[in-house]
C-alpha positions in Angstrom: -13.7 -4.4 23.3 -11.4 -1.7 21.7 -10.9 -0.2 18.9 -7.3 0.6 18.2 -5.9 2.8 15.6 -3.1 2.9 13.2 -1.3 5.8 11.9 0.6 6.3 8.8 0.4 9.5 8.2 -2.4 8.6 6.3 -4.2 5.6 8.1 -4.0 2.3 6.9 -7.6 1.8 8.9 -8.5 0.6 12.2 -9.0 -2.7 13.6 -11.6 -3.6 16.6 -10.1 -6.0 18.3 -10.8 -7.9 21.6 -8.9 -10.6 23.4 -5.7 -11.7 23.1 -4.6 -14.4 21.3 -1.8 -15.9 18.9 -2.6 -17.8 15.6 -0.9 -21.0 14.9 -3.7 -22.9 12.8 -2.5 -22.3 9.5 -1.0 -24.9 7.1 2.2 -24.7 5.1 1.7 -23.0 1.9 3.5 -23.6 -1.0 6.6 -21.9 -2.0 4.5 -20.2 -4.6 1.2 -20.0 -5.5 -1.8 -17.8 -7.4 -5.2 -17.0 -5.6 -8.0 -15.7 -8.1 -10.0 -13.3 -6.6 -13.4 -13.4 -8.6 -14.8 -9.8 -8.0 -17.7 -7.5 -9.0 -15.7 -5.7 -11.2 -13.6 -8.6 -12.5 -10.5 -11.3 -11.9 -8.1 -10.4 -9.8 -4.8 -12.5 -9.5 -2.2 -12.2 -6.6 0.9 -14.4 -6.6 2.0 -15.1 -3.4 5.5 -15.6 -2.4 6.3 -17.4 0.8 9.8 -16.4 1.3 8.9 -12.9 1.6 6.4 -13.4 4.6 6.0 -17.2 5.8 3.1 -16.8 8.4 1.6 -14.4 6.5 1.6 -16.4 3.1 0.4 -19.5 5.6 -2.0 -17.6 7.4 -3.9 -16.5 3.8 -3.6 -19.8 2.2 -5.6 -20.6 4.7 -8.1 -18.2 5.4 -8.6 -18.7 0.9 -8.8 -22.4 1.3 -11.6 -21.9 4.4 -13.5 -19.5 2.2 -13.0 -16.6 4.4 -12.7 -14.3 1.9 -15.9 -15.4 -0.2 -18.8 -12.4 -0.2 -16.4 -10.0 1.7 -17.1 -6.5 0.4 -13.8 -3.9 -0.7 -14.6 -1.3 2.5 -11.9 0.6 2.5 -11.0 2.8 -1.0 -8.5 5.2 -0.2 -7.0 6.5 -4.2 -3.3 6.5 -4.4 -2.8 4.7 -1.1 -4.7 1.2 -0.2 -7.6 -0.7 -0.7 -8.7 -2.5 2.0 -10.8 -5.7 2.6 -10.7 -8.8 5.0 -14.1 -8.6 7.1 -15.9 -11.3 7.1 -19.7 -11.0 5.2 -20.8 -13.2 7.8 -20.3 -12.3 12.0 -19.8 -15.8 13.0 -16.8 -16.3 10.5 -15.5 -12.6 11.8 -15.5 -13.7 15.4 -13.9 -17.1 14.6 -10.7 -15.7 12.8 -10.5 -12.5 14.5 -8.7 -12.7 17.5 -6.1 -15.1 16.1 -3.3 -13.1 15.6 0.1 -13.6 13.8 3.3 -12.7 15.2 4.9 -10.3 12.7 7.0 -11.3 9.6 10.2 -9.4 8.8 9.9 -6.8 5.7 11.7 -8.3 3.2 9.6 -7.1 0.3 8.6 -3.4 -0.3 5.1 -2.2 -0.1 5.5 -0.8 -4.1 2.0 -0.9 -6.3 0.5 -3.8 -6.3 1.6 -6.0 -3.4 -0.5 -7.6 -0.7 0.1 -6.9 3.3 -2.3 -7.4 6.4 -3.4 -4.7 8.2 -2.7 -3.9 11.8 -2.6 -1.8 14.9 0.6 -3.0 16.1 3.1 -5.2 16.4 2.3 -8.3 16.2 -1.5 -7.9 16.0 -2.8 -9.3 12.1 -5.6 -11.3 11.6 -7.6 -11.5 8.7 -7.6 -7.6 7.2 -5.5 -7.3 4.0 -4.8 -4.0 1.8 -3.5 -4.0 -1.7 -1.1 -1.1 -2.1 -2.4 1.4 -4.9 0.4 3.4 -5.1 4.4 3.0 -4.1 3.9 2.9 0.1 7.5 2.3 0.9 7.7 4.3 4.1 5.4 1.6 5.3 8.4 -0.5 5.5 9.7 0.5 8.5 6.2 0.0 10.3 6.6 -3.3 9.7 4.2 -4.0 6.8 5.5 -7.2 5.5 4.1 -7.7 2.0 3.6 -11.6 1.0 2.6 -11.4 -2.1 1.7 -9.5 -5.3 -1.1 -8.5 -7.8 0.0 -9.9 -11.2 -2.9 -9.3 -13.3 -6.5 -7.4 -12.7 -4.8 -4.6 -10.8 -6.9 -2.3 -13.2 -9.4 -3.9 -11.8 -8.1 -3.0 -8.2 -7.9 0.9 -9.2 -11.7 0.6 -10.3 -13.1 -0.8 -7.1 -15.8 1.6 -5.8 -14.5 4.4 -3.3 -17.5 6.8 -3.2 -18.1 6.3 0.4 -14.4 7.5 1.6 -13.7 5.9 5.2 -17.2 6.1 6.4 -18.2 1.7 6.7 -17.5 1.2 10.3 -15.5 -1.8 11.2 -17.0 -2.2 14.2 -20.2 -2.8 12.6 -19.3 -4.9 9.8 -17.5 -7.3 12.1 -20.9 -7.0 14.3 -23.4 -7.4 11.0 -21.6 -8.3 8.7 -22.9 -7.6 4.9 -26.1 -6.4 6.2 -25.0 -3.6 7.1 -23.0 -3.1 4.4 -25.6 -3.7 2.0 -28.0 -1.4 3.8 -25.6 1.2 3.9 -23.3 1.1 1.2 -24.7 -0.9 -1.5 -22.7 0.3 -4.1 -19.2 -1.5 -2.3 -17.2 -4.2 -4.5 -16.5 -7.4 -3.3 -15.0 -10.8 -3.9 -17.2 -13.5 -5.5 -15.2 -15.9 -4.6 -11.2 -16.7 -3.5 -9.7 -19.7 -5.2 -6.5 -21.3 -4.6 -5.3 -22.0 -8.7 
């Protein structure tokens, strides 16, 4: 196992992955479509647009419709930058999504306030983490951040997530023990209730 890192000049986190493989068990989105994100602090809507990022878009219509997201706490709280979430609450679901990675998308929207984009740690390398931007990230463009979608309402919501523990939940051990750890450690994390195709 390795833990590879991604620099931004500010990181947009780290991702522990092992293996190698490719991703091709999503299903066709639609062209369009809303998730609710039911969260500890309130609704959350993103509006996803598949013409901006077609694997992507697949890929979390999904991991949504699998109820990947369900339980999975906000770990990553960086103010003006990202918040950052996509580890599953439970190991087993972790290890069963994780090393199925998408080939990248091509940036065709900017990564302004508010839109959606998967985490990585190099090319073609996403899986399952996601950060919402928090402020305008454009020079993240040209690393290849392919936004797929957008948060149309609740993004007050997004800037009031809890982000007293900095960058200190390590993703090596939430991917290993999952919200027990967290909850041990960081109780005072957000997280998603539930993800909802609308």
């Amino acid at each position: 196992m390795r833990r590879s890192f991604l620099a931004l000049g500010c990181a947009v986190g780290s991702l522990v992955l092992s293996g190698c493989s490719s991703s091709s068990s999503s299903t066709n989105a639609p062209d369009t479509f809303k998730v609710n994100l039911d969260t500890s602090k309130g609704l959350v809507v993103i509006e996803v647009h598949r013409d901006w990022a077609p694997l992507g878009a697949d890929h979390f219509y999904t991991l949504v419709k699998s109820g990947y997201y369900d339980g999975d706490r906000f770990f990553r709280v960086v103010p003006g930058f990202v918040v950052q979430f996509g580890i599953a609450g439970d190991p087993a679901i972790t290890a069963k999504w994780k090393d199925m990675r998408l080939p990248d998308d091509p940036v065709k929207q900017s990564n302004t306030a508010g839109t959606v984009t998967y985490a990585t740690a190099g090319p073609n390398t996403r899986t399952t983490q996601l950060f919402i931007n928090l402020g305008n990230n454009e020079r993240l463009d040209g690393q290849g951040f392919a936004s797929f979608g957008k948060v149309i309402s609740g993004m007050d919501v997004v800037e009031n997530l809890y982000g007293g523990y900095d960058e200190r939940p390590d993703q090596s051990l939430i991917e290993a023990q999952g919200n027990t750890y967290l909850q041990s450690q960081f109780p005072q994390l957000d997280y998603i209730r539930k993800a909802t195709i609308q």
